[in-house]
N, C-alpha and C positions, 0 to 999 in steps of 0.2 A: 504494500500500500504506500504511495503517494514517496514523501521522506525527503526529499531533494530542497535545501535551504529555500529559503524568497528573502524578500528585502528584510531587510532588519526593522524595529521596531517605528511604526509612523507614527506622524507626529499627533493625530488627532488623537491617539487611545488615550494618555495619558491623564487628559481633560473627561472621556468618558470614563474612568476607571473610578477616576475621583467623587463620581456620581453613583456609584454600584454598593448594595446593600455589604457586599461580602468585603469590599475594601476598609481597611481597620485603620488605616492610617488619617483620616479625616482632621483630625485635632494637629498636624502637622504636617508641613510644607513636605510634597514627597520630590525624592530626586531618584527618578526612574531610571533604568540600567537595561537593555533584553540580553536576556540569554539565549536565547535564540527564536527564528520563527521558522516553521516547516511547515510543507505541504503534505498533510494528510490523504489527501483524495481530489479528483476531479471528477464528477460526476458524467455523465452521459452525457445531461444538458449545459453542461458547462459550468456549473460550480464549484469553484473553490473554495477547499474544507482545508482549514488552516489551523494552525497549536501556535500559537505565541506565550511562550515563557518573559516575566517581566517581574524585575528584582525591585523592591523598592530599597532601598539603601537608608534611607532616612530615621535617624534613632536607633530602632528597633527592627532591623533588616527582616524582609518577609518576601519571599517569592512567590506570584500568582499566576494562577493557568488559566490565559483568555482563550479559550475558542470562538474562530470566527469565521465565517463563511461571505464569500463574495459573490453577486449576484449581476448577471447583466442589463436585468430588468428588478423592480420592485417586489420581493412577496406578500403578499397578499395576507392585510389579521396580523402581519406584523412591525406595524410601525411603530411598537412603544419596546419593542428590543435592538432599535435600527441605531449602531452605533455612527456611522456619519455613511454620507455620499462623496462618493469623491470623481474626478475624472472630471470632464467637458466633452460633450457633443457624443460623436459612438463612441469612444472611451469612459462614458461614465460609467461608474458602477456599486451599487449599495453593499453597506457592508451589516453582517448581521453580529448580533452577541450568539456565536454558534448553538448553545441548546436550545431556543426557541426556533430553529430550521430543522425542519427534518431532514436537510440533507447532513447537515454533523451529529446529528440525532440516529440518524441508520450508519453511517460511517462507524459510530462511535460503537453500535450493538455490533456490528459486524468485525468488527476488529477484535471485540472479545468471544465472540462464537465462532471466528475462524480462527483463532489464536494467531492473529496477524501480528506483524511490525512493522513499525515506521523506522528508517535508518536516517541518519545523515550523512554529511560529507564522511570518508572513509568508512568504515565498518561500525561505528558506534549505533547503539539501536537507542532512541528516543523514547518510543511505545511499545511497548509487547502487552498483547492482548491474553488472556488466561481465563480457559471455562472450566468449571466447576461441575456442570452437570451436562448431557450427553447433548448435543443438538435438536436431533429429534425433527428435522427439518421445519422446525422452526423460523417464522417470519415479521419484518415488523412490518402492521396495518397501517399505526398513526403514532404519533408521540404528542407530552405539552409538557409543559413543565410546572409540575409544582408549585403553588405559589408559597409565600411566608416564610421563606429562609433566609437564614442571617447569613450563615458562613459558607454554606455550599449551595449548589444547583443541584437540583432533583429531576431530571425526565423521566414520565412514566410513559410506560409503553404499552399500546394495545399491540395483542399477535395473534398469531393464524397458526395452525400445526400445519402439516406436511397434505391434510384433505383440503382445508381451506377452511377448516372450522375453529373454533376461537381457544386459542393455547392459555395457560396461564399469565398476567399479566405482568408487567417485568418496572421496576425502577431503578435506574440509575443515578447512582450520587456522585457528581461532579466535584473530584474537590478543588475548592477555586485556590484556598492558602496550598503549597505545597510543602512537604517537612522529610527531611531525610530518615530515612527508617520505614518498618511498615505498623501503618494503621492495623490499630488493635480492630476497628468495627471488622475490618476484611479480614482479618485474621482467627478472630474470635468466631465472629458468626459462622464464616468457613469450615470452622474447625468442630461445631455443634454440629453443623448438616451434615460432614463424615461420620458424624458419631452415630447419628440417626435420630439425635436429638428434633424435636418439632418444637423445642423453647422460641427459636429465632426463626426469622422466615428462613428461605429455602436461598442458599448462593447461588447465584449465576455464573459468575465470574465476577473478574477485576484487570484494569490494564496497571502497569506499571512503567515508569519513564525513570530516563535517566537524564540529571543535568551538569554544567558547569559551577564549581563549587572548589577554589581555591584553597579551602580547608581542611579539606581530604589530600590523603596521601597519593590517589590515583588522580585528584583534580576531579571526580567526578560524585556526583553524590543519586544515590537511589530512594525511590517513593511510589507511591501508589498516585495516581491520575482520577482513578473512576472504580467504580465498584456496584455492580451491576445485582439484584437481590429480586426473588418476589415480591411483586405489590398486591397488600391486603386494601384493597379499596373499601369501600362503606363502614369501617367499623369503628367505634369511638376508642380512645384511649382509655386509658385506667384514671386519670385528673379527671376528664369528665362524667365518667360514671361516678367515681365518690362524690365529685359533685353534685350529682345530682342527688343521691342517698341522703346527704348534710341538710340539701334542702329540702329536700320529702320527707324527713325522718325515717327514711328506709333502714334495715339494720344490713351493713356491709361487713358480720362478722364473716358470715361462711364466704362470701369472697376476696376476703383479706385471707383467711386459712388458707385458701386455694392458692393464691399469691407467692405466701410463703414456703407452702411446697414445691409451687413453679422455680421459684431462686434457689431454693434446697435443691434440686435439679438442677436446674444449671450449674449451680459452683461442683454437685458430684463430676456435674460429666465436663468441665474444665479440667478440674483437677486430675481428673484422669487420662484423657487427650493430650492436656498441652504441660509444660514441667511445672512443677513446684517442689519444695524445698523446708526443712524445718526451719523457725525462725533462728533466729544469731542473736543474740546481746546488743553486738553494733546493730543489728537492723530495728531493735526495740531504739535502743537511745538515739538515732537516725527520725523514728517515726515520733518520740515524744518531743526531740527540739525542734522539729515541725510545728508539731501542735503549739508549744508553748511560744512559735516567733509567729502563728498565725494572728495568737491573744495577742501580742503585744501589737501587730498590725491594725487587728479590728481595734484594740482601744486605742487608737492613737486617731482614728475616724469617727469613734463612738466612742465619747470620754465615759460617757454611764459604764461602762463594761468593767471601769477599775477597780471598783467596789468588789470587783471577785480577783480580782487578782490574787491575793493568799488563799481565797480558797480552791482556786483551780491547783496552785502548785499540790493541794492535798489528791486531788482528782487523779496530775499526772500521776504522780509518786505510784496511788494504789493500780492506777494503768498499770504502771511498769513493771513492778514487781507483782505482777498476777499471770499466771500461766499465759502461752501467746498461742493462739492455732499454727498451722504451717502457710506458710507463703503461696500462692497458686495466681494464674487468670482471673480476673473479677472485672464487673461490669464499668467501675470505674465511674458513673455519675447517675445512678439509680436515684430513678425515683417514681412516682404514677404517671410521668408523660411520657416517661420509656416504654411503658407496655399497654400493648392492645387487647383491649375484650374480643374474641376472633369466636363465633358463632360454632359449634361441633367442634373445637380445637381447643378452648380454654386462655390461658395470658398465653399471646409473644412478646418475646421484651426485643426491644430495636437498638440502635447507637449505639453501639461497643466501643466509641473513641474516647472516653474517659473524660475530665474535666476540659473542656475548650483549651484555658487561658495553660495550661499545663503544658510542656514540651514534649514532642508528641515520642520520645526514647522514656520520658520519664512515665507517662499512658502507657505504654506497653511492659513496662516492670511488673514485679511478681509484688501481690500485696494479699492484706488480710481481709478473707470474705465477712467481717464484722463492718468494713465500712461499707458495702455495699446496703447490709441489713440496717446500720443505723440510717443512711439516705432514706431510707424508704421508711422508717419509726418517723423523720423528720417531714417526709410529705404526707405520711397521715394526717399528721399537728398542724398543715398547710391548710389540709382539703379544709378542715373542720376551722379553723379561726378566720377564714378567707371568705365564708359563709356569715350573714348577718343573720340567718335562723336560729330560733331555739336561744338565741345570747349565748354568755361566757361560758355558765355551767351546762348547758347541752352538748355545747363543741369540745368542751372537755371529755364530758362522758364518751362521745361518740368517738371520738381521736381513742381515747384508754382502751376499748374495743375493740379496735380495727388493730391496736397496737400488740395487744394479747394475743390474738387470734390470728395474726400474722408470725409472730411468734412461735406459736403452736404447731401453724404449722408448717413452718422449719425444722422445728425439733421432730415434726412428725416424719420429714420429710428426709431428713438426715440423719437422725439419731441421733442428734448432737442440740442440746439446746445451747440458742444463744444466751439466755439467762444466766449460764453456768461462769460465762466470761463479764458479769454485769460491770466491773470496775471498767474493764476495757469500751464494753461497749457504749456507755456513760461517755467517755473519753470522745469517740468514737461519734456520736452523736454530738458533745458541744463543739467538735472540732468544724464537724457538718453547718451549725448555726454562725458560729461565728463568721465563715465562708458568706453565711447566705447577711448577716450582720450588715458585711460590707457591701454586700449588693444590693440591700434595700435600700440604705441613707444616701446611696449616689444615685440609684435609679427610680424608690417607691418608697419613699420617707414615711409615707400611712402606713406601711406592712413593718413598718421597723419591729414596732414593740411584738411579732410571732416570734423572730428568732430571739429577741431580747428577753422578753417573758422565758423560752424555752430554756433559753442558761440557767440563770435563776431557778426556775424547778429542778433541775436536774442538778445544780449544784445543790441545792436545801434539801433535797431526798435522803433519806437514811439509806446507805449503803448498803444491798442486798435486798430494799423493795422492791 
């Protein structure tokens, strides 16, 4: 497929880029760099399907993948992805933000179901395409993309089997940041569907690229591109269904239990598939001066938070010195917007790529499946105070609940209660708050006092209720 350099970076993206949801650099001046631009594909009718790698250098260096396709005439339904016009007279030509065009939309499928490459100048490969499950002759109908994303682009794709009747439905997740190493989400879910797991949807594949990267010893640095998954269409999330319980007064114990079995499941069959390890000393003293430079972070943003200062140091200490599980795979940012209520299937949990703002070497480390469990104690306490039904003491009750019963069953689901680790998972839990701390007073100053109230309890708690 395609592969052959074009011009280096034009001058108009830079000015569109700086308009794009997925660009993070907005609060400062960026000073853009390309690493390269290739051609992908030319299509039949004459489309060029282009990859432009583009470094921002500014601060906090971040390199992004524009896909873009060029057009000799206008497409049609997409003017509000049309990054400029360029040309004069028969030389003009539009150019697009590639996943709202089905022609880098089918390029894009087709390069992971044929296990294509793109090369450049000498032998170096750009893109290598990688399927996960058998073809099947398999087709795409239509694509569109996803709306409401922050960091990546999502294409969902309708398909046809091999008679002409309608395959299962495919999404691809564009990653627009690109990070050396591989993404946990491709890795993780990948590695569920080998097992036979039905936790995660079903892998399709994934592409991976190679780029220029002075930092590395070979000058080049490797990552994931796109990562291709079943789409479960019509089904609400797990945030929206407790939502609605909070507000119905519905009782969401038995599907909390279930939940917790579902993550009891998952962490077994991680654990077992991908490596893990008994914990270390240095890994316990590693994860508690984390915890204790997160405190000192959130209260340096939220001076209320000081008032606990002595008594988290008591929190750490019985963390530390309390038995520690073994290290393994974990889902890394759990919570009820990760997982779908799925009709005759039960929870899928989605996004394996761990904390966003995290490095993405540091997202694919071995960690303890207790912070997964506390994420998800910490969006119970979300669903329920986020609700103006019932007031204080309903949302209490209902959160204790779903908290128990979620609990339950893990323990039922693993043999292993989490209760048994309470000091840890205490720890574990206000580390999670304090995180969310800082994200409320810069982003939802009203939601402050959820995670603020939640420290406080949990620190005031007698040890072992």
């Amino acid at each position: 497929m395609g592969g052959h350099p074009v011009d280096e970076m034009p001058g108009y993206l830079g000015a569109w880029m700086t308009g794009q949801r997925w660009y993070a650099g907005k609060s400062r001046t960026p000073r853009f760099e390309s690493l390269g631009a290739f051609l992908l594909a030319e299509t039949p009718d004459g489309v060029l399907v282009r990859l432009q790698l583009v470094l921002d250098g500014a601060e906090h260096p971040q390199l992004y993948q524009v896909p873009l396709t060029e057009r000799t005439a206008p497409l049609e339904g997409a003017e509000s992805s049309l990054v400029a016009v360029i040309g004069d007279g028969d030389r003009r030509r539009w150019v697009y933000d590639g996943p709202h065009d089905p022609a880098y939309a089918r390029t894009l499928l087709e390069l992971i179901l044929e296990e294509g490459e793109v090369r450049a100048g000498g032998d170096r490969i750009v893109a290598r395409g990688h399927r996960d499950r058998p073809r099947e002759g398999v087709r795409m109908v239509s694509s569109h993309v996803l709306g409401g994303e922050q960091s990546n682009t999502s294409i969902v794709y309708t398909m046809a089997d091999a008679g002409g009747g309608q395959a299962f439905p495919v999404i691809c997740k564009v990653f627009r940041a690109l990070h050396d190493g591989e993404n946990p989400d491709v890795v993780i879910t990948a590695a569920l569907g080998a097992a036979g797991s039905t936790v995660a949807p079903r892998s399709v594949g994934h592409v991976t690229g190679q780029w220029r990267d002075t930092g590395k010893l070979h000058g080049l640095a490797t990552g994931h591109l796109a990562f291709a998954e079943e789409f479960l269409p019509g089904v609400e999330d797990a945030w929206r269904v407790a939502l609605h319980a909070v507000e119905t007064g519905e009782d969401f114990g038995e599907r909390a239990r279930s939940l917790g079995e579902t993550t009891a499941a998952m962490h077994a069959t991680l654990a077992r598939v991908l490596p893990s390890r008994a914990t270390t000393p240095a890994d316990i003293a590693t994860v508690i001066a984390t915890m204790r430079q997160r405190f000192e972070l959130a209260a340096a943003e939220v001076p209320s938070l000081l008032r606990h200062r002595e008594a988290l140091q008591d929190v750490y200490l019985r963390a530390q010195t309390s038995p520690w599980p073994a290290l393994q795979r974990i889902h890394g940012d759990f919570h009820l917007g990760q997982v779908l209520a799925v009709p005759d299937r039960g929870w899928v949990v989605l996004d394996f790529e761990g904390e966003p703002l995290r490095p993405m070497r540091e997202r694919s480390a071995l960690d303890i499946p207790l912070r997964d469990v506390a994420g998800m104690l910490r969006s119970f306490d979300y669903a329920a105070r986020s609700s103006t039904s019932g007031g204080p003491g309903a949302a209490t009750e209902w959160a204790s609940v779903c908290r128990q019963a979620f609990l339950d069953g893990y323990a039922a689901g693993s043999g292993r209660d989490p209760r048994s680790h309470d000091a840890l998972l205490d720890a574990f839990e206000i580390d999670k708050a304090l995180y969310e701390a800082v994200y409320e007073v810069r982003n939802r100053p009203d939601w402050l006092s959820i995670p603020v109230d939640a420290i406080a309890r949990l620190i005031e708690r007698t040890p072992g209720d």
